[in-house]
C-alpha positions as CSV (number, residue, x, y, z in Angstrom):
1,X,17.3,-50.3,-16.1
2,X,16.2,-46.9,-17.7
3,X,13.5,-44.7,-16.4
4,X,10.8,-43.0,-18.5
5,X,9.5,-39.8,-17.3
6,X,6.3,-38.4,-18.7
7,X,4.5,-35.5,-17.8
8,X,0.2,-35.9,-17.8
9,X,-0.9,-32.8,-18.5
10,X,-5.2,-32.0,-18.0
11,X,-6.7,-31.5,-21.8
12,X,-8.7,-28.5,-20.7
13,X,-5.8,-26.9,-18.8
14,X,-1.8,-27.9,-19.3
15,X,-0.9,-25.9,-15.8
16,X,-2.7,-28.9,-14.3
17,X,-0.2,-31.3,-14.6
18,X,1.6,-34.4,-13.2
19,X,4.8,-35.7,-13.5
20,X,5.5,-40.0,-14.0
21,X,8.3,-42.1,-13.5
22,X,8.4,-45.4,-15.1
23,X,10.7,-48.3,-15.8
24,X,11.4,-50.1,-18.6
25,X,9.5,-53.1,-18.2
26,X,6.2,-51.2,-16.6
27,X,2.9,-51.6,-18.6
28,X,0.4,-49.3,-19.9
29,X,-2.0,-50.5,-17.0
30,X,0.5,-49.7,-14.2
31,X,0.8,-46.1,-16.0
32,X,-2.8,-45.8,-15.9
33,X,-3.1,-46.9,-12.3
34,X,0.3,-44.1,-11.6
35,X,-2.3,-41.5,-13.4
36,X,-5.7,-42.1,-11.1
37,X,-3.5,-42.4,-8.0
38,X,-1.5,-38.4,-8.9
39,X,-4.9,-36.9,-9.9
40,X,-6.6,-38.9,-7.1
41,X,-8.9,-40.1,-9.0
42,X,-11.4,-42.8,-7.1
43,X,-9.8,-46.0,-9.4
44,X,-13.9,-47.1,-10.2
45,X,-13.4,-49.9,-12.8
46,X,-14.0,-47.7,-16.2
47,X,-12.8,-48.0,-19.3
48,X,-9.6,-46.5,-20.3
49,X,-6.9,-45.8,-23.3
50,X,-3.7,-44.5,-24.2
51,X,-3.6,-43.5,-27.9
52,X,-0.1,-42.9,-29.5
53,X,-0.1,-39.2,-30.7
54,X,1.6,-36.8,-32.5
55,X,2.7,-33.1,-31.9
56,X,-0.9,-32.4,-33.1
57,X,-2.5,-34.4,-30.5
58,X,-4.0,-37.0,-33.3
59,X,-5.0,-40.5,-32.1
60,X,-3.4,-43.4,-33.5
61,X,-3.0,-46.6,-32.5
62,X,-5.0,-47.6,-29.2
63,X,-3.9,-49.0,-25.7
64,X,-7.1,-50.2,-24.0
65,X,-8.4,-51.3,-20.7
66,X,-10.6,-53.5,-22.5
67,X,-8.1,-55.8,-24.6
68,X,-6.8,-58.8,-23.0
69,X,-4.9,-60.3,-25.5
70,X,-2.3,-58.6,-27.7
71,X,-3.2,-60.0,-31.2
72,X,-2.0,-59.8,-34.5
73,X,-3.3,-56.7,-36.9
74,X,-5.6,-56.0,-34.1
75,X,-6.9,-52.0,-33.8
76,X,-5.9,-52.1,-29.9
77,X,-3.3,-53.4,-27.5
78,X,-3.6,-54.9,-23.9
79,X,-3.4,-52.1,-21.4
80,X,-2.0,-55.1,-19.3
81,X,0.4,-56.9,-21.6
82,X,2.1,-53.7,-23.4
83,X,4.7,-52.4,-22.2
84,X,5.3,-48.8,-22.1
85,X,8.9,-49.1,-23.4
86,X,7.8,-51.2,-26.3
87,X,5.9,-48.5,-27.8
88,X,8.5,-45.6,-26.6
89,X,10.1,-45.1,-30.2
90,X,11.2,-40.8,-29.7
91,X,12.5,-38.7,-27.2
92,X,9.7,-36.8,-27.5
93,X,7.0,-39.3,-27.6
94,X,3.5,-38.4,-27.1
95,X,0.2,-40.5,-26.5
96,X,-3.6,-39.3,-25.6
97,X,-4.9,-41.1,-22.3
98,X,-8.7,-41.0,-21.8
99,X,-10.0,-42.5,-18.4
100,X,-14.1,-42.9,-17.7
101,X,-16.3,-42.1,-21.4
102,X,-19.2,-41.0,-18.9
103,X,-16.9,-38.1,-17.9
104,X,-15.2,-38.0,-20.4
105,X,-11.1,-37.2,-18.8
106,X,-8.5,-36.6,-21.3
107,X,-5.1,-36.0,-20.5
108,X,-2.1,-35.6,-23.1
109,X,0.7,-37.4,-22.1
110,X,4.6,-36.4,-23.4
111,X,7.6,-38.4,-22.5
112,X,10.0,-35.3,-21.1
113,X,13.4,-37.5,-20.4
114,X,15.1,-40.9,-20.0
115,X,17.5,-41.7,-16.6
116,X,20.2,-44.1,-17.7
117,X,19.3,-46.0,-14.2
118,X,16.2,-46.1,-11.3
119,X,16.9,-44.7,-8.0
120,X,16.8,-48.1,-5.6
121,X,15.2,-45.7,-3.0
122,X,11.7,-45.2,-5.3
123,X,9.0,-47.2,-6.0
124,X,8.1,-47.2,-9.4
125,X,5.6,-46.0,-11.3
126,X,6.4,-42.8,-9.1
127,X,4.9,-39.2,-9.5
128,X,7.8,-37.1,-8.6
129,X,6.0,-33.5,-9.6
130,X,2.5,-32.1,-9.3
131,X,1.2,-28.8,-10.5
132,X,-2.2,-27.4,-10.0
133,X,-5.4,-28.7,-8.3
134,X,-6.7,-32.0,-9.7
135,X,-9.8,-31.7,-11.8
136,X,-11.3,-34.0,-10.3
137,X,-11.6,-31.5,-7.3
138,X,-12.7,-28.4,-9.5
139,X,-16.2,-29.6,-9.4
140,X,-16.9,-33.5,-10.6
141,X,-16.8,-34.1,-7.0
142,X,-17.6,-32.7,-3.8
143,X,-14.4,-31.4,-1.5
144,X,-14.1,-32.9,1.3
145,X,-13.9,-30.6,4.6
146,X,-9.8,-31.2,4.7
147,X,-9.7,-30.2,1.0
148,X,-11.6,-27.4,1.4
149,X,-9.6,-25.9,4.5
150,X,-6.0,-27.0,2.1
151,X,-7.6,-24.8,-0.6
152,X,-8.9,-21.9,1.6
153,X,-5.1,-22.0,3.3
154,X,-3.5,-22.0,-0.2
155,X,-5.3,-19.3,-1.8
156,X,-5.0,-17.6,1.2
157,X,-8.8,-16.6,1.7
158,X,-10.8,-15.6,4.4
159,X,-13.5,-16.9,6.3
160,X,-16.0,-13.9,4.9
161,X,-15.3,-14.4,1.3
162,X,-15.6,-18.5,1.5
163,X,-19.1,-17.4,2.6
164,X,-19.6,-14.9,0.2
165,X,-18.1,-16.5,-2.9
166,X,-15.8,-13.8,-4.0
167,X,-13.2,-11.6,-2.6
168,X,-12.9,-7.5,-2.3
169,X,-11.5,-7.3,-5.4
170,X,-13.4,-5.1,-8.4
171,X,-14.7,-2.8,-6.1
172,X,-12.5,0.2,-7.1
173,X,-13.8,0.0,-10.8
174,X,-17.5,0.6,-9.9
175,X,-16.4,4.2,-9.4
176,X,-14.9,4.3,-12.4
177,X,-17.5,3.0,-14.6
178,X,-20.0,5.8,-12.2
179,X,-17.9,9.0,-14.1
180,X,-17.5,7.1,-17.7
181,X,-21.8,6.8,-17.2
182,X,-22.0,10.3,-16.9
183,X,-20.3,11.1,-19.8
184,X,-21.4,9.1,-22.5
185,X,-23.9,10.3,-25.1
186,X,-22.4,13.6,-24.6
187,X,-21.2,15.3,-27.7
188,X,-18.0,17.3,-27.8
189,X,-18.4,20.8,-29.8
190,X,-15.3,22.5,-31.2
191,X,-14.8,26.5,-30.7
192,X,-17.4,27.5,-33.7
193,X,-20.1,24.4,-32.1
194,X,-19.2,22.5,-35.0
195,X,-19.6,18.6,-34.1
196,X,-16.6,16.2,-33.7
């Protein structure tokens, strides 16, 4: 059975991205679920869609959270009756996701390659890469003391500037901007005083 592999990348910043596994008969509601699980996202029952998309990252036809029932003509299909290969039509197929209209999360979502066959040993939908720091972390929610202590080890900063908020760096370029204070306003005077 093939294997569709999507990478979710963070609308405000593509370096904050995961990668997705999924097989062929996996629905748009297990992808979603795969999504708040690798940006560890709490999974509170909000609405949610995948839009099919283009290269310009237009919306077209919805997937909702909200739909039931596939039905005929209708503007949206069933998160939970669609399967994500039914819909899978290019190599390089692309859809929107949006999770929780309060906050407002939208991720763009590009299929990145097809396996010929799943790997017995994984449990699919599977994340099988993660880049950046989720953005859930980066501020909707409080970190937690572990997540604090895995960023503080990962950045590599030290107890003093957690305090502080900032690091030593910048302080070299107050001196700079000290001599560049002195000499503005100063007009330079050629050999006869004229002005240039």
């Amino acid at each position: 059975m093939p294997v569709f592999k999507f990478k979710v990348s963070w609308e405000d910043d593509d370096n904050i991205n995961r990668s997705i596994a999924l097989t062929n008969g996996q629905s748009f509601l297990q992808f979603h679920q795969a999504i708040l699980t690798a940006f560890e996202f709490d999974k509170k029952e909000a609405a949610a869609n995948f839009y099919e998309s283009n290269d310009k990252h237009m919306k077209g036809r919805a997937i909702s959270s909200e739909v039931l029932v596939n039905k005929k003509d209708a503007p949206a299909l069933s998160m939970m009756k669609t399967p994500v290969s039914a819909l899978v039509d290019s190599p390089d197929k692309k859809f929107i996701y949006e999770y929780d209209p309060v906050k407002n999360w939208s991720f763009f979502v590009e299929l990145v390659g097809i396996d010929r066959d799943e790997n017995v040993k994984i449990s699919y939908p599977h994340c099988f890469f993660k880049e950046g720091i989720s953005p859930i972390l980066t501020g909707a929610k409080s970190l937690s003391e572990n997540k604090m202590v895995e960023l503080e080890e990962k950045y590599d900063l030290g107890k003093e500037e957690m305090d502080e908020g900032y690091g030593s760096e910048g302080e070299d370029d107050d001196k700079e901007t000290d001599s560049d204070e002195e000499s503005y306003g100063e007009e330079e005077y050629g050999e006869e005083g004229e002005q240039f």
